[in-house]
BADODREN-206983 format. One record per residue (C-alpha): residue in three letters; x negated, y, z negated. Coordinates in steps of 0.25 Angstrom, whole numbers, plus 2048, in hexadecimal, padded with zeros to 3 digits. Example, Ala and Ser with C-alpha at 12.3 -4.5 7.8 and 13.67 -1.06 7.14 Angstrom:
Ala7CF7EE7E1 Ser7C97FC7E3 
This chain:
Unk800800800 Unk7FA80C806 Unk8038167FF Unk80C8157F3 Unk81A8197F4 Unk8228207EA Unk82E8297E9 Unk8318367E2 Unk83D83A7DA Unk8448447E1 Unk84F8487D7 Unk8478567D3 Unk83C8567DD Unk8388617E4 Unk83285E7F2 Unk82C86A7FA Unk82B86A80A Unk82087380D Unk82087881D Unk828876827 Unk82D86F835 Unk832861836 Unk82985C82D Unk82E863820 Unk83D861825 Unk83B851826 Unk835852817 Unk84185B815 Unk84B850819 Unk844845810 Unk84984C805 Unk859851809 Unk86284C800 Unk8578487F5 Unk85784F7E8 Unk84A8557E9 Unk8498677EB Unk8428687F8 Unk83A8747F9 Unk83687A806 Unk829882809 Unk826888816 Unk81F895811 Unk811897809 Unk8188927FE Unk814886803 Unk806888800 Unk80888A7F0 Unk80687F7E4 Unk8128847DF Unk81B8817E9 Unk8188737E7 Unk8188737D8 Unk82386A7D2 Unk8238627E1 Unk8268527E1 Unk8218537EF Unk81C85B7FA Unk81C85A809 Unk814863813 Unk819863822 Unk81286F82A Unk80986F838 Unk80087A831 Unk7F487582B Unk7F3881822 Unk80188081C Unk7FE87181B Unk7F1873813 Unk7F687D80B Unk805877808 Unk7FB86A804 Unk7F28707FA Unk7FC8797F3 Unk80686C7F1 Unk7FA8637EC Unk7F586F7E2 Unk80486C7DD Unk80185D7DB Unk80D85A7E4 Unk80C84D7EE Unk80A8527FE Unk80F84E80A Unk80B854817 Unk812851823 Unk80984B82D Unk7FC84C827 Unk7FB83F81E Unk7EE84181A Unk7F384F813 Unk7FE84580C Unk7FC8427FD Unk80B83A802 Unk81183480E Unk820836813 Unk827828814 Unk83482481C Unk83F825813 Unk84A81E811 Unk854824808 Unk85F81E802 Unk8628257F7 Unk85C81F7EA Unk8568157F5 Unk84981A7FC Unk842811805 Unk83581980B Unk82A814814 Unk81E81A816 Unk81081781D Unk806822816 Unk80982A823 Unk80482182B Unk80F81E836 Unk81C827831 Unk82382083D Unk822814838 Unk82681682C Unk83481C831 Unk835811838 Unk83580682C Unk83D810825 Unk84780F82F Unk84680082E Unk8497FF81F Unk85280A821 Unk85B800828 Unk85A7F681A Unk860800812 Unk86E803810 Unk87381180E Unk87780F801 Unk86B8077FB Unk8688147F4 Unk8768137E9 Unk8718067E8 Unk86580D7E0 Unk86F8167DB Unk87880C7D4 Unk86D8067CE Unk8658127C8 Unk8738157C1 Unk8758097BB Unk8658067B9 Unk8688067A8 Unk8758007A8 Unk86C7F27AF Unk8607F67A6 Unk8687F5799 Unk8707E97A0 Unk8647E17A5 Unk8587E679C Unk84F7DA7A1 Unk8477DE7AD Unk8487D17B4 Unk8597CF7B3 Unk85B7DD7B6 Unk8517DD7C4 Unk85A7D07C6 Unk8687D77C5 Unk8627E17CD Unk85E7DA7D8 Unk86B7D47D9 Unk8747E07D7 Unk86C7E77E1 Unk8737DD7ED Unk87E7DD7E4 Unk88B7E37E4 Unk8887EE7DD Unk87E7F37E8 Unk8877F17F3 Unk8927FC7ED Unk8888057EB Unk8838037FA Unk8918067FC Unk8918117F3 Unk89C80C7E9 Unk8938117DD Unk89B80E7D4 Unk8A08017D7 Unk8927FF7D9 Unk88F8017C8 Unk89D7F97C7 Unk8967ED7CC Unk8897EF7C8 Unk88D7EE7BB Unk8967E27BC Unk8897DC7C1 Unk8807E07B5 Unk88D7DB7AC Unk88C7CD7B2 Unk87E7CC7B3 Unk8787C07AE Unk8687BD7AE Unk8627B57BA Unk8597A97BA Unk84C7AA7BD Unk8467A67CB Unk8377A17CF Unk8367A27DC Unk82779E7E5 Unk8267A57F3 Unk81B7A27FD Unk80F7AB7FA Unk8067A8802 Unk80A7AF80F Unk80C7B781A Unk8167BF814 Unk81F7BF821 Unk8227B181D Unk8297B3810 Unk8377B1811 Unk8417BC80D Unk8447B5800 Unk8367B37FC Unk8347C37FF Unk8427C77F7 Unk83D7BD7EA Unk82F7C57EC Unk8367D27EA Unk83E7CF7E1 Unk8367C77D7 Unk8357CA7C7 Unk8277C37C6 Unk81D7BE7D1 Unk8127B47D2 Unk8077B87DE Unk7FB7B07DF Unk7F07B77E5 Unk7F07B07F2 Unk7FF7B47F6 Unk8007BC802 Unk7FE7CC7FF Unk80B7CD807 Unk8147C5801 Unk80F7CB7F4 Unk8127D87F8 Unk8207D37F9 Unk8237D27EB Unk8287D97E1 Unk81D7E47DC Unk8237E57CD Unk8267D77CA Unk81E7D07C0 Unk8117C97C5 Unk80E7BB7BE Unk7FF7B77C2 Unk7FE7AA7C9 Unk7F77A47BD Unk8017A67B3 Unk80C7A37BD Unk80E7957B7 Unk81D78F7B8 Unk81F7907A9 Unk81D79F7AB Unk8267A27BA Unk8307987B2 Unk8307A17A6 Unk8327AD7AF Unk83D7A77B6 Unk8447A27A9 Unk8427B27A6 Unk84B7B57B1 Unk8417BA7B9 Unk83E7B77C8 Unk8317B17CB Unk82B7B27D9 Unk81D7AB7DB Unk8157AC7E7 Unk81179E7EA Unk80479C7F3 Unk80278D7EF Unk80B7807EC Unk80E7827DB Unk80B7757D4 Unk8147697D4 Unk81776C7C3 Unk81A77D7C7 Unk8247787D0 Unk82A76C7C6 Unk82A7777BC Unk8327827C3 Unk83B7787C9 Unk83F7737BC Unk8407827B5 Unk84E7837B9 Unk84B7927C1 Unk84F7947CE Unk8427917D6 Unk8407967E5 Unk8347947EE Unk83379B7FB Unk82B794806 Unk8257A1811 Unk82E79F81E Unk829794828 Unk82279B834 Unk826799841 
């Protein structure tokens, strides 16, 4: 990973455009609708500290080389992030392709590199998520301590989670029924009971283009993972980055058994056969047990 994404709160923010054309206006429209106070500069106030001070961000778009320079060192003296349009190297960060959804932003960026191409998978993705996907956020950030209280174990309340986000619950606030969206959200936390654990072994040893879409999903999904060190970088960068990471070593079938007794799903990279007594031992531990094969090539 080249650059590190991240996303500022807006609720608040002031955001300044200094210059003009339609480099300024297309960072203009980034920002209509959002709550931040966008703040125009066109003028020589463009080349003061203070202009900036108090700034989440700032963007510079101008064919003057002077105005550039200056704008550039006044918002650095205020310790405020710079964007410059079309000059990277002057960028302390880049523009990525947005994707707005309301609480649901999707961006794609590639350091500047190929703006095109970034537009171009953002209008693929764009396509893979609904208009609404963004009160599907919404729903959930309002009844975020109603679960906590309910489901104060992390484990049971990222499996009720998981669920109720294909739920009913999601598909009303898709719809934008809000509040038959919290009726039913409710009813779900009310009859929520906790889940068995699973162990689950998925190929390992790669490539990655021939895991299946289930080994992926349990990948993604996973509360704890086992990855030996010769797994296939690709296939580990398909996982789950906050999960628990059990090392191979201590990965005995007691222990994934003890997890999975936890209620807690257990997804182990497998990049040799397990031993006849590991398999006897989590056949006979009464979890639900899964391995996934890589897909045949043809």
């Amino acid at each position: 990973m080249d650059a590190f994404p991240a996303f500022f709160p807006l609720a608040g923010a002031k955001i300044v455009i200094a210059g003009s054309g339609e480099g300024a206006e297309a960072k203009a429209r980034l920002f209509v609708g959002s709550p931040a106070r966008l703040v125009r500069v066109e003028d020589a106030q463009a080349y003061l500290p203070a202009t900036y001070a108090g700034a989440s961000l700032v963007f510079i778009a101008s064919t003057d080389d002077l105005f550039v320079q200056a704008a550039v060192t006044a918002a650095r003296a205020a310790r405020v992030p710079v964007n410059v349009v079309d000059r990277p190297p002057l960028c302390d960060f880049t523009t990525p392709a947005v994707i707005d959804r309301g609480e649901v932003v999707a961006a794609v960026g590639t350091g500047g590199a190929s703006p095109m191409l970034a537009t171009l998978l953002r209008n693929t993705i764009e396509t893979r998520i609904p208009e609404g996907t963004g009160r599907i956020a919404a729903l959930f950030r309002r009844m975020q301590d109603e679960v906590r209280e309910a489901l104060p174990e992390l484990p049971r309340r990222r499996a009720f989670l998981r669920q109720a986000l294909e739920g009913p619950a999601a598909d009303a606030a898709v719809a934008g029924n809000m509040e038959a969206a919290e009726a039913l959200l409710r009813k779900a936390l009310s009859e929520d009971a906790p889940q068995p654990g699973r162990l689950q072994f998925v190929a390992g040893r790669g490539p990655a283009d021939l895991i299946t879409l289930r080994a992926s999903r349990a990948l993604a999904s996973a509360d704890v993972l086992v990855i030996p060190p010769d797994a296939d970088p690709e296939i580990v960068g398909m996982a789950r980055r906050d999960a628990e990471r059990v090392a191979p070593e201590a990965a005995t079938p007691d222990h994934l058994i003890g997890l999975g007794r936890q209620g807690l799903k257990v997804v182990s990279l497998i990049t040799a056969m397990p031993q006849a007594d590991a398999l006897r031992a989590y056949a006979d531990s009464g979890l639900a047990v899964e391995v996934m094969l890589a897909a045949p090539q043809v």
